[in-house]
Backbone as a chain_set.jsonl record, in Angstrom:
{"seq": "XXXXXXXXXXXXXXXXXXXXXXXXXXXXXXXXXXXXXXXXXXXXXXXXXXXXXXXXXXXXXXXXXXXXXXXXXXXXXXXXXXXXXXXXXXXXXXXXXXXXXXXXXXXXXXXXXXXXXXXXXXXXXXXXXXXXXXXXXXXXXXXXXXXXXXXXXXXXXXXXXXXXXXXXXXXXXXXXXXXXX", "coords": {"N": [[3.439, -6.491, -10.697], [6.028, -6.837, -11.807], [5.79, -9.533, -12.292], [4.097, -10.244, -13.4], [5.265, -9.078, -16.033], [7.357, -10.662, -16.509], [6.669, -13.492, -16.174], [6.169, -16.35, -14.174], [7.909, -18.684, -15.441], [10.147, -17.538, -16.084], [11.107, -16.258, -13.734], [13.174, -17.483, -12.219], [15.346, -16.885, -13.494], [15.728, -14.379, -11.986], [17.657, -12.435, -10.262], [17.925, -11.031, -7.19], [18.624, -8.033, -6.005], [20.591, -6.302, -3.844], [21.499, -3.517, -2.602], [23.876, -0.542, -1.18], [25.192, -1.316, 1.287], [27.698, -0.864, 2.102], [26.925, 1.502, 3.295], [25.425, 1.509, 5.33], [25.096, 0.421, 8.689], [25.564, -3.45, 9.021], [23.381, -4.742, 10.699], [21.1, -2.758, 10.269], [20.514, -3.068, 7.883], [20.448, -6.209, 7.299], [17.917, -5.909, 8.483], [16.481, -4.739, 6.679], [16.791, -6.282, 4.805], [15.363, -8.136, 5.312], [12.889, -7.41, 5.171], [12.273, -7.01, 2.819], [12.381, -9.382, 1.314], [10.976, -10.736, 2.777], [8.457, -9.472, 2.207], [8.013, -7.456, -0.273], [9.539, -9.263, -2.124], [8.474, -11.162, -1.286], [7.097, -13.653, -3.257], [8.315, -13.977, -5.86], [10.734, -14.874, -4.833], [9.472, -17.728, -3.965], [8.93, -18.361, -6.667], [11.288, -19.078, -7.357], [13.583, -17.053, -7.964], [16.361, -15.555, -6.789], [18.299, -13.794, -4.56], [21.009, -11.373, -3.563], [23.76, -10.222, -2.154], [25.247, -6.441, -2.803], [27.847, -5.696, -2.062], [29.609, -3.477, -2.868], [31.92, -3.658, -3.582], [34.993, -5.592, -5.527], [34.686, -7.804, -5.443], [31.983, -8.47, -4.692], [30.77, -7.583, -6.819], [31.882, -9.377, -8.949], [30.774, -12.078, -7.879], [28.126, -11.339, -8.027], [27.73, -11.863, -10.865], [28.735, -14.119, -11.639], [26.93, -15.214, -10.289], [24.948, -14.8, -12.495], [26.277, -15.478, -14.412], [26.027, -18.282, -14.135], [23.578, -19.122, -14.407], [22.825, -18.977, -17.04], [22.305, -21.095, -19.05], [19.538, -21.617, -18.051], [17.858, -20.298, -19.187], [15.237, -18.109, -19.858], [12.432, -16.709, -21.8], [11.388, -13.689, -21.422], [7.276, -13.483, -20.063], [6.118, -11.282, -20.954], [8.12, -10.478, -23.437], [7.694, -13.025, -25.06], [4.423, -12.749, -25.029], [4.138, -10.131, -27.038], [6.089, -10.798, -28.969], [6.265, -13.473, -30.019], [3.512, -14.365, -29.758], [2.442, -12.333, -30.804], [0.923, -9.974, -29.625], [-0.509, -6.682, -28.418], [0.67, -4.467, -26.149], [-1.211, -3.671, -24.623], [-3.079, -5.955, -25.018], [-1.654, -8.234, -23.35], [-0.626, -10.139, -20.386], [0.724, -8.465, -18.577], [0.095, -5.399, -19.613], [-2.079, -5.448, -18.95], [-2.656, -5.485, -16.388], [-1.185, -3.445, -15.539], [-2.782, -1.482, -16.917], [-4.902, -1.608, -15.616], [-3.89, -0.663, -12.58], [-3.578, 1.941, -13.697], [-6.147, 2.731, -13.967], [-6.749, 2.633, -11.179], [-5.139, 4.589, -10.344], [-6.078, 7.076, -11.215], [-7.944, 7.1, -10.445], [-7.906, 7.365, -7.393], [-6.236, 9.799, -7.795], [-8.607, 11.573, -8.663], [-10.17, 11.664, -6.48], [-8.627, 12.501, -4.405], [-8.162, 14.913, -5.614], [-10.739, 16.094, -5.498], [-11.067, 16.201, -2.787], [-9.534, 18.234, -2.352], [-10.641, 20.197, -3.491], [-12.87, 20.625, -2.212], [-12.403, 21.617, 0.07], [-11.377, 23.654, -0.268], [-13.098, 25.484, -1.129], [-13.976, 25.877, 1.626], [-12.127, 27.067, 3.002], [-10.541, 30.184, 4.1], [-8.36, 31.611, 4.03], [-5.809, 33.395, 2.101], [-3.27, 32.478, 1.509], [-2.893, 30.176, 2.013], [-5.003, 29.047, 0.386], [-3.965, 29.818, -2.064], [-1.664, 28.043, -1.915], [-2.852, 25.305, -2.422], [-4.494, 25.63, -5.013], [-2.099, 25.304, -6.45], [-1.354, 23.279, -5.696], [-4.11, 21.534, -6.804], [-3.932, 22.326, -9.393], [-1.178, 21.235, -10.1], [-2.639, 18.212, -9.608], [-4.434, 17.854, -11.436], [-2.87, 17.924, -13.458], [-1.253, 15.58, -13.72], [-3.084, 14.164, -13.879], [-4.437, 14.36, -15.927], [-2.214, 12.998, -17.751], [-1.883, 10.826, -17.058], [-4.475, 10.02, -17.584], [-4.341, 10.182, -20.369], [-2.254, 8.645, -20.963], [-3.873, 6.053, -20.594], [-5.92, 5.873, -22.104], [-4.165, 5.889, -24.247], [-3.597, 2.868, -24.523], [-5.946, 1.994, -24.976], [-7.618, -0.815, -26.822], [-8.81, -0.958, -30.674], [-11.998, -2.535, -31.073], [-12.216, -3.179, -34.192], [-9.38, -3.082, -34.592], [-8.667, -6.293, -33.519], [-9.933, -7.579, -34.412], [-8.663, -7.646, -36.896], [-6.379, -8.563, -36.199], [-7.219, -10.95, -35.339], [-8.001, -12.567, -37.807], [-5.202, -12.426, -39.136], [-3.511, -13.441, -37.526], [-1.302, -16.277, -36.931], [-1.972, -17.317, -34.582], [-4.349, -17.298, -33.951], [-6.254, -16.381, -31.878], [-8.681, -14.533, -30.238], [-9.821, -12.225, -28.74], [-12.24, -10.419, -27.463], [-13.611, -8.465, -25.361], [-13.353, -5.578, -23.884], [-10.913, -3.432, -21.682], [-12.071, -1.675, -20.734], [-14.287, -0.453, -17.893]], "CA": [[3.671, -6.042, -12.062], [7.372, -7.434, -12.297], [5.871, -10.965, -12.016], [3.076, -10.259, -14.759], [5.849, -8.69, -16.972], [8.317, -11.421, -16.671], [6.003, -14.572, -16.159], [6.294, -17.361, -13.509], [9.357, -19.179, -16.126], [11.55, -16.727, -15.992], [11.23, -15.923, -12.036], [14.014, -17.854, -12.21], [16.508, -16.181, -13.784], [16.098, -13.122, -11.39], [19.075, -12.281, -9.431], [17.457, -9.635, -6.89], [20.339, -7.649, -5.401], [20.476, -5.277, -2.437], [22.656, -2.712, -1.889], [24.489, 0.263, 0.181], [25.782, -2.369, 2.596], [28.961, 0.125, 2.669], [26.623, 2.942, 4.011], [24.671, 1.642, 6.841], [25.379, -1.03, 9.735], [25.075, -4.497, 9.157], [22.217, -4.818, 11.354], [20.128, -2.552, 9.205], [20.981, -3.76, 6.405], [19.914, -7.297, 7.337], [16.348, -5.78, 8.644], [16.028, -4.144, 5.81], [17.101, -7.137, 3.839], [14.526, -9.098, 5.43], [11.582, -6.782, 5.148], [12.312, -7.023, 1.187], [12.497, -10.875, 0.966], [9.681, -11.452, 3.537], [7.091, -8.788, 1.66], [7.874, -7.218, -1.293], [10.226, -9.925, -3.319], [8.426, -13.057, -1.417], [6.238, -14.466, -3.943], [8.788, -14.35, -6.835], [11.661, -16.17, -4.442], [8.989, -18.726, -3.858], [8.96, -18.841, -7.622], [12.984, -19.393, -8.06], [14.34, -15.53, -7.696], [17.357, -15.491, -5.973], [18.579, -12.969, -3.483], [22.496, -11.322, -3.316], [24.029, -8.362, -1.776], [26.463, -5.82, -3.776], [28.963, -4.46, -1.105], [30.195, -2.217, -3.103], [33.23, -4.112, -3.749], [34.695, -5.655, -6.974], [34.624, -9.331, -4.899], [30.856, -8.82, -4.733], [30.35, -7.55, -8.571], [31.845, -10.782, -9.533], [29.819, -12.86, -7.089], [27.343, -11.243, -9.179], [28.141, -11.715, -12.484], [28.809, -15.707, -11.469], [25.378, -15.863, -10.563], [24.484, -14.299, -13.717], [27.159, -16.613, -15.822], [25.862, -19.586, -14.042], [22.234, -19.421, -15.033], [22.673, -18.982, -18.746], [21.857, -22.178, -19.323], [18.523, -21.734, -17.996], [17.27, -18.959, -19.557], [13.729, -18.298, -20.389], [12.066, -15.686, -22.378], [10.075, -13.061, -19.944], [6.45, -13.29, -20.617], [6.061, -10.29, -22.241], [8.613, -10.825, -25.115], [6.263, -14.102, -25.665], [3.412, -12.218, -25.871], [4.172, -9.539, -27.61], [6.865, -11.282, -30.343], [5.505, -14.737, -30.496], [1.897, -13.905, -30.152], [2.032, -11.135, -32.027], [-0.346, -9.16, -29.11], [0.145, -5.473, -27.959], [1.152, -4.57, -25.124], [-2.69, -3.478, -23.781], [-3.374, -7.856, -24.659], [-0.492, -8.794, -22.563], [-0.546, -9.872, -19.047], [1.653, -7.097, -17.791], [-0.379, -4.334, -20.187], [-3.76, -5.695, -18.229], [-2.529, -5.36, -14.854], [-0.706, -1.881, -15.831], [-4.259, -0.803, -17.111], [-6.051, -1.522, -14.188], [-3.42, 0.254, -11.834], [-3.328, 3.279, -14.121], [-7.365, 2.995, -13.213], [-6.9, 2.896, -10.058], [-4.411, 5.829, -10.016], [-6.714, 8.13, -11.811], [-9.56, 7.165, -9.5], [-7.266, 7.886, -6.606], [-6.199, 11.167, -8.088], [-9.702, 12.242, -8.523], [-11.018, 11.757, -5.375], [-7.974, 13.931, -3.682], [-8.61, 16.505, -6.067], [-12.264, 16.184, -4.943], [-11.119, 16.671, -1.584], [-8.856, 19.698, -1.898], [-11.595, 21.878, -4.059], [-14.098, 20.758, -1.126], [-11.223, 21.807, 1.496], [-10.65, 25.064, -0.857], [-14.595, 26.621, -1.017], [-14.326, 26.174, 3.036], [-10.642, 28.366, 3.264], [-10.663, 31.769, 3.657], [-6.594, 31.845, 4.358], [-5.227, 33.532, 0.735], [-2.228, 32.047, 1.713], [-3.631, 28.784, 2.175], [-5.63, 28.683, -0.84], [-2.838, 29.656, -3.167], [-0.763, 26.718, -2.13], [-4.592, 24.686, -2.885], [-4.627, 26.1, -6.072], [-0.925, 25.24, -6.505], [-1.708, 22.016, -5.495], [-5.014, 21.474, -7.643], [-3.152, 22.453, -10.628], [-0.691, 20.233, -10.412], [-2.553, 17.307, -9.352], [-5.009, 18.091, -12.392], [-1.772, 17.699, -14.883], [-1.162, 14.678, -13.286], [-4.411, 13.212, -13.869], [-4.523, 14.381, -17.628], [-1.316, 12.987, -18.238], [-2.5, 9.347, -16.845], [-5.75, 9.619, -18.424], [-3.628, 9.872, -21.862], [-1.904, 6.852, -20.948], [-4.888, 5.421, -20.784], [-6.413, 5.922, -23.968], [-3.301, 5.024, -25.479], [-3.69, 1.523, -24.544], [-6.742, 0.517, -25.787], [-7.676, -0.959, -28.454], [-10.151, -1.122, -30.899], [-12.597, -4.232, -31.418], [-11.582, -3.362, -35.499], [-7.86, -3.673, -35.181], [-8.84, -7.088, -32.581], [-10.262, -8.44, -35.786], [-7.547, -7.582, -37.734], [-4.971, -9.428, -35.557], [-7.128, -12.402, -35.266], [-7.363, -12.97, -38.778], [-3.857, -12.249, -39.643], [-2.447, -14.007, -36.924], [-1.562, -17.769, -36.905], [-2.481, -18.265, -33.575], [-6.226, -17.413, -33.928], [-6.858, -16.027, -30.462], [-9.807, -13.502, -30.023], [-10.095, -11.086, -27.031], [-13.329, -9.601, -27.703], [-14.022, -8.006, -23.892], [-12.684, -4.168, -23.852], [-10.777, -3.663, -20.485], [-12.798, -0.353, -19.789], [-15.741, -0.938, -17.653]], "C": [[4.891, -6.761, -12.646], [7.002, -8.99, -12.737], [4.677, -11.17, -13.179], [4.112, -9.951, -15.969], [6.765, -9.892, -17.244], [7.543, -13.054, -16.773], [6.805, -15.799, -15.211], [7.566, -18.031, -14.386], [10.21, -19.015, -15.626], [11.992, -16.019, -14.617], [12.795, -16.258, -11.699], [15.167, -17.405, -12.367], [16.399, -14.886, -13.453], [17.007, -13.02, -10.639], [18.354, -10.723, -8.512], [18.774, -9.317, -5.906], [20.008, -6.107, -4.563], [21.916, -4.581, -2.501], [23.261, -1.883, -1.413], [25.133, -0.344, 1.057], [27.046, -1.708, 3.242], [28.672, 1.313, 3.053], [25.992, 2.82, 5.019], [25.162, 0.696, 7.273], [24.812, -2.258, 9.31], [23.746, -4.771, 9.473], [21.027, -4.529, 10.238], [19.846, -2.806, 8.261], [20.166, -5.131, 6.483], [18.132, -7.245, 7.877], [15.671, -5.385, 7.401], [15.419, -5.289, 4.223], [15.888, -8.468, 3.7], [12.95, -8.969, 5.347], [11.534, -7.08, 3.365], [11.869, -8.679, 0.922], [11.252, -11.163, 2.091], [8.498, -10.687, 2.751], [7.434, -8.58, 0.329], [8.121, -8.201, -2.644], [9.558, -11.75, -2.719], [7.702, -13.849, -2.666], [7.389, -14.966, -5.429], [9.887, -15.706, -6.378], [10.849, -17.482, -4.253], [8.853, -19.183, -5.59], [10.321, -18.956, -8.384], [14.008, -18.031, -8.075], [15.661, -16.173, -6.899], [17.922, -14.268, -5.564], [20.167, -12.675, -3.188], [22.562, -9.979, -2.992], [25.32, -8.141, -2.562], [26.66, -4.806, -2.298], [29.789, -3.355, -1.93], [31.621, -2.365, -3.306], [33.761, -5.476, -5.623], [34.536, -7.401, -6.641], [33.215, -9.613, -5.29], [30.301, -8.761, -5.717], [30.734, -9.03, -8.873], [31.349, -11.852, -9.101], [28.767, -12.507, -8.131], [26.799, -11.831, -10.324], [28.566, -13.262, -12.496], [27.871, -16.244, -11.208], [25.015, -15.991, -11.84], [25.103, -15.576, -14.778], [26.426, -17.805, -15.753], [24.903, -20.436, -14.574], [21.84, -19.235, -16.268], [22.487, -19.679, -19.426], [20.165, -22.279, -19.102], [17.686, -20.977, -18.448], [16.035, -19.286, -20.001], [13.635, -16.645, -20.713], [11.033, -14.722, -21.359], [8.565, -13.46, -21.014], [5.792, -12.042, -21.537], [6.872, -10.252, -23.451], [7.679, -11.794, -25.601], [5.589, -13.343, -26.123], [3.418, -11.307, -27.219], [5.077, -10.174, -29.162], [6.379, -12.523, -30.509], [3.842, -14.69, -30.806], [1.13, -13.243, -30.9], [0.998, -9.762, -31.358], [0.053, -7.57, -28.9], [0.129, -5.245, -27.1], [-0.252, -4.499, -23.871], [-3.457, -5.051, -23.772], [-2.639, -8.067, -23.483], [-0.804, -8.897, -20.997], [-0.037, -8.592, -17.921], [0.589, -5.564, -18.31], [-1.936, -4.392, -19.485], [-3.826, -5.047, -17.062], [-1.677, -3.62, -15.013], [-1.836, -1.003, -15.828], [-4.871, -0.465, -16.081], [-5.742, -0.578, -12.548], [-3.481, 1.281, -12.168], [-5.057, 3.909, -13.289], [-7.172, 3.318, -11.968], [-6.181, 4.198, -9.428], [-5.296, 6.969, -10.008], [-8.209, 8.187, -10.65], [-9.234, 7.836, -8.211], [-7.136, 9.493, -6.358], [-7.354, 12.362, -8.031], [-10.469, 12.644, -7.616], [-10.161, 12.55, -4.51], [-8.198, 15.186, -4.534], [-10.026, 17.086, -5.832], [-12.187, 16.969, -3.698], [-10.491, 18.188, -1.367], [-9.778, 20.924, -2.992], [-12.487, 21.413, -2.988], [-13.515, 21.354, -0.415], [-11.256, 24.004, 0.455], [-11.855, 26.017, -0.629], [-14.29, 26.679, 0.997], [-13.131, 27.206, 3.438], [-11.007, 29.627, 3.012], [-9.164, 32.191, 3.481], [-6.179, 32.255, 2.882], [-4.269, 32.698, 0.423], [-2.616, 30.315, 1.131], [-4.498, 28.295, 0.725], [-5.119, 28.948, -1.878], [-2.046, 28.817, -3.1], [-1.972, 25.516, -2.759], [-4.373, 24.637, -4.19], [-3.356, 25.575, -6.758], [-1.219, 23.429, -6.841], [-2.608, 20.906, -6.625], [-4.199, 21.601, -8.921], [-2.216, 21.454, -11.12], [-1.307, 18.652, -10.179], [-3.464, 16.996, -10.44], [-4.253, 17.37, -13.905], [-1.532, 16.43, -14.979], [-2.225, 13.315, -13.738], [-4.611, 13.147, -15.321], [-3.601, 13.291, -18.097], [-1.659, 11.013, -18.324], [-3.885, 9.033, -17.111], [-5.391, 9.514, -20.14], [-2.885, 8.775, -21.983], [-2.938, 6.084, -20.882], [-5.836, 5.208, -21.862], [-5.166, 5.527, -24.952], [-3.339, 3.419, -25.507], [-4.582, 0.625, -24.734], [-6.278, 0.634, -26.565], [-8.614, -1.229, -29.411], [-10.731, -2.04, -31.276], [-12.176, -4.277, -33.121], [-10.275, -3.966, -35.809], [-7.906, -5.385, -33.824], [-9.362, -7.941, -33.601], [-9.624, -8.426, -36.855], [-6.477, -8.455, -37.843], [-5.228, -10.421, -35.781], [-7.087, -13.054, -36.911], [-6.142, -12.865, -39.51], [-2.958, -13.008, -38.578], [-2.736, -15.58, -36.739], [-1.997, -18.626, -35.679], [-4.199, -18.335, -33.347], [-6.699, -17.115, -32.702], [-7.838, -14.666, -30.252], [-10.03, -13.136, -28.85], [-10.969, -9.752, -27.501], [-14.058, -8.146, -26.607], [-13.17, -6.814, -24.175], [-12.121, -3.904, -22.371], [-11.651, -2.466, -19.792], [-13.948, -0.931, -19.18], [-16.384, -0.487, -18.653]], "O": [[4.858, -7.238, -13.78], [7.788, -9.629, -13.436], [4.48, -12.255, -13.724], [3.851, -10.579, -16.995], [6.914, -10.095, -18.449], [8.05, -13.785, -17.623], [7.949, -16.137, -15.516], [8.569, -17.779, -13.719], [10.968, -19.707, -14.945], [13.021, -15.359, -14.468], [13.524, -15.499, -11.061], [16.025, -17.477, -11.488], [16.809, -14.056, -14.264], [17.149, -14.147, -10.166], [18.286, -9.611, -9.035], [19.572, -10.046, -5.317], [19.282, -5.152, -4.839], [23.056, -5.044, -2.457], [23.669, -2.562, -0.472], [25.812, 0.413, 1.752], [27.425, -1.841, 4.405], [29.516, 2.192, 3.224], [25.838, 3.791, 5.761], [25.741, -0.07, 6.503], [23.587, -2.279, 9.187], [22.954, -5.034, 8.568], [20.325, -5.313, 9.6], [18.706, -2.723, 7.803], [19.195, -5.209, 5.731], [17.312, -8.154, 7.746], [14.501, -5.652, 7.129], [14.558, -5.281, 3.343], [15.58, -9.267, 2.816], [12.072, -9.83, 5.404], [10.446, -7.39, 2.88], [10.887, -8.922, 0.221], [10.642, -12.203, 1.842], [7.473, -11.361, 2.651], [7.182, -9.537, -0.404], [7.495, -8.193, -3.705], [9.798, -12.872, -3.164], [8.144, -14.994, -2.762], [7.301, -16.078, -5.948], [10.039, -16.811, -6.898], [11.55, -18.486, -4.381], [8.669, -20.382, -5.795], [10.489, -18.941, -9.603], [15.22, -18.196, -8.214], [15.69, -17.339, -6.505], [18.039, -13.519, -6.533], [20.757, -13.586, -2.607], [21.886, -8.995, -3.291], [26.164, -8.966, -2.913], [26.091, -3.855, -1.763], [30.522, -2.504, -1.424], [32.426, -1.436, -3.234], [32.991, -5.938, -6.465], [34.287, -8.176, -7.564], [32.941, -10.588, -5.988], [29.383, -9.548, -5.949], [29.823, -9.842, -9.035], [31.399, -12.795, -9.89], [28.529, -13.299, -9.043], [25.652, -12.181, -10.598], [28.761, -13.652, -13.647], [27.597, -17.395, -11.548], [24.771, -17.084, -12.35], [24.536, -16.301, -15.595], [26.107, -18.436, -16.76], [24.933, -21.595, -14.987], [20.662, -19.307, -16.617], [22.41, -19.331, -20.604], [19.513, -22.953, -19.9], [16.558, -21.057, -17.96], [15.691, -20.385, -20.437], [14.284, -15.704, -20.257], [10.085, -15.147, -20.698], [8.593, -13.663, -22.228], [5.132, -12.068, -22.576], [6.301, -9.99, -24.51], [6.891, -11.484, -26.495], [5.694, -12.988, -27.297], [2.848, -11.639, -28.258], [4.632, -9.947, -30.287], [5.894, -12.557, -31.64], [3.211, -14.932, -31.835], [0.009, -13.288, -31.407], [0.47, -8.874, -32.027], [1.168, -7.307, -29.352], [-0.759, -5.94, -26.606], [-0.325, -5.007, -22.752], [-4.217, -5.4, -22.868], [-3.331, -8.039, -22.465], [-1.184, -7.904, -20.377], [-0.434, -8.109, -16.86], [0.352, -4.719, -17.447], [-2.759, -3.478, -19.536], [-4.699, -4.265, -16.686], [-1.991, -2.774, -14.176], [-1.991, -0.042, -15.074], [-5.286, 0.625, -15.687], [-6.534, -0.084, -11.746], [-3.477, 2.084, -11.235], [-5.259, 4.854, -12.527], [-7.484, 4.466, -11.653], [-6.484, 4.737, -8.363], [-5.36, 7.751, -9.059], [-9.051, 9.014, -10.3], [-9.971, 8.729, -7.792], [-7.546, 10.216, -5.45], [-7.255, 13.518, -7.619], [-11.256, 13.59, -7.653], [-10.758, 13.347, -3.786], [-8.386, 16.312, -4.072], [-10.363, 18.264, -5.95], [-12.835, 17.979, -3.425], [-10.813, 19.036, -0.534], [-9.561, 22.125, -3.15], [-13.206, 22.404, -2.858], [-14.359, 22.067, 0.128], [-11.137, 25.156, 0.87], [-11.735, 27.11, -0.075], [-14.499, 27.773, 1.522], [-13.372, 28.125, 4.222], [-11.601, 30.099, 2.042], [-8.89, 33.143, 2.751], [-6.185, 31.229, 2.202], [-4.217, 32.153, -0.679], [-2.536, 29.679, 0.08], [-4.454, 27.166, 0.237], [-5.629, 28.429, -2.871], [-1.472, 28.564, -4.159], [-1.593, 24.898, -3.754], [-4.027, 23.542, -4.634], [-3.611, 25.35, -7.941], [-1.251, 22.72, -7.847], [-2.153, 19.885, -7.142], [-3.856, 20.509, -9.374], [-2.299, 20.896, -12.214], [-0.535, 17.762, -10.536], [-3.494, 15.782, -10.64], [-4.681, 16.722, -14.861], [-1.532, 15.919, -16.099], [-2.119, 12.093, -13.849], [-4.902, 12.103, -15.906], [-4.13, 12.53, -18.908], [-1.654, 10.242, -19.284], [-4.39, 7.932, -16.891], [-6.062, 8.89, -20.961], [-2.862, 8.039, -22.97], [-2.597, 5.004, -21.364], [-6.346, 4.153, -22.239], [-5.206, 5.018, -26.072], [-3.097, 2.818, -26.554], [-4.563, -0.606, -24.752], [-5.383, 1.287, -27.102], [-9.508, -1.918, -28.921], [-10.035, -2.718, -32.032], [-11.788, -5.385, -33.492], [-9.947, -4.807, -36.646], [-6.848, -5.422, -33.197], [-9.123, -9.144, -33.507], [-9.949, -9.15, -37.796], [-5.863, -8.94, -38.792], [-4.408, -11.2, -36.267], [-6.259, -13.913, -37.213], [-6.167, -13.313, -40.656], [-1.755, -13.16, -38.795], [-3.823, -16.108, -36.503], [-2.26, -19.823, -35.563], [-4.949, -19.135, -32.789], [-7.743, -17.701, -32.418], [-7.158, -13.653, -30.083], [-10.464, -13.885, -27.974], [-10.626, -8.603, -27.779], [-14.746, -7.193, -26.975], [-12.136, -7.088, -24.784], [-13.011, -4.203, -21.575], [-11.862, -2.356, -18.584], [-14.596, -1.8, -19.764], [-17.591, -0.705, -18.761]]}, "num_chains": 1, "name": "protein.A"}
């Protein structure tokens, strides 16, 4: 998502920064440090990220903040300002608003199928006990599901205002395809 929101460019001017280093051991710290940069943050450092730890000291803020100074020269716009201010798109066009979409899908699909499971799990309980935490449960995971099915309808959009944009906008780009199945 970070790497759809910001766009391959601007990878560059990330500064990813780790820190606690003044609450656990070294050691951990450096496993920890390496589980981040080998899985979660590899693909961006392969696209120019850079990697610093904040000890918690005012040596390491300004280590910081000298990265930060240094690369101000290189700056690039994330891909989502593009889209959205140069392009003119909304945020449900946008690379980042696509891939947002499709996770929210996948949340809601998620959601549905545990709430599937705990009213199948609930007709088989006889425990009161047990089926008032269920119920507890169900309820909230219900709210949950509303709440990200309303994010979801907020982000289409409709093929009317998609013909609106393209003739009003100077770049002339048409995205006719609706992301809902």
């Amino acid at each position: 998502m970070f790497e759809k929101l910001c766009g391959k460019h601007a990878l560059g001017n990330i500064i990813l920064t780790t820190t606690m280093w003044d609450k656990i051991d070294e050691t951990t710290g450096q496993e920890r440090e390496k589980e981040l940069k080998g899985q979660y943050w590899k693909s961006m450092i392969k696209l120019g990220s850079t990697t610093i730890r904040y000890r918690n000291t005012k040596d390491s803020a300004w280590e910081i903040l000298d990265k930060v100074l240094e690369s101000g020269h290189n700056r690039h716009a994330v891909l989502l300002q593009n889209e959205m201010v140069d392009m003119e798109r909304q945020l449900n066009e946008t690379d980042a608003g696509r891939t947002l979409y499709t996770a929210l899908e996948s949340l809601v699909k998620r959601r549905q199928e545990t709430l599937d499971e705990i009213q199948a799990v609930s007709k088989e309980q006889t425990d009161q006990e047990i089926l008032k935490r269920l119920r507890v449960e169900c309820d909230e995971l219900q709210r949950q599901l509303e709440i990200t099915i309303a994010d979801l309808q907020m982000m289409r959009i409709s093929v009317g205002k998609r013909f609106l944009r393209y003739f009003t906008s100077p770049y002339r780009l048409l995205i006719i395809c609706d992301p809902t199945p």
